[in-house]
Residue, then its C-alpha position, 0 to 999 in steps of 0.5 A: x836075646x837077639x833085641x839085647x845083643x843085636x838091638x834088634x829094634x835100632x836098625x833103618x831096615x823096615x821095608x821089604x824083604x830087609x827085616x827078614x834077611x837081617x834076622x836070618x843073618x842074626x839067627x845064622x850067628x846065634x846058631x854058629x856060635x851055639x854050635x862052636x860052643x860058646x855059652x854067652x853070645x855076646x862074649x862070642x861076638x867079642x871073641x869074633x870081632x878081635x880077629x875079624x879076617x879069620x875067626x868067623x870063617x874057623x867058625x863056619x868051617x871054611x878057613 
């Protein structure tokens, strides 16, 4: 899911500690957006991006 939806194999990042905290970020999305019950992750990431400022901060619980 993450290669398909994040292009996992696309990014620069290969050096140092970079792969692993993108793939913990990636993990940290996939795992909030399961939690806020969303289904697809992708359709979840859209609904996310079309209200950037306050949106992923409801999700998170910190608005």
């Amino acid at each position: 899911m993450r290669d398909t939806t994040f292009t996992e194999d696309a990014p620069k990042i290969r050096t140092g500690p970079g792969p692993e905290n993108m793939a913990t970020l990636r993990n940290l999305a996939i795992n909030t957006l399961r939690g806020a019950g969303c289904r697809s992750i992708a359709a979840g990431l859209r609904e996310v991006f079309y209200t950037p400022f306050t949106r992923p901060l409801d999700l998170l619980g910190l608005s």
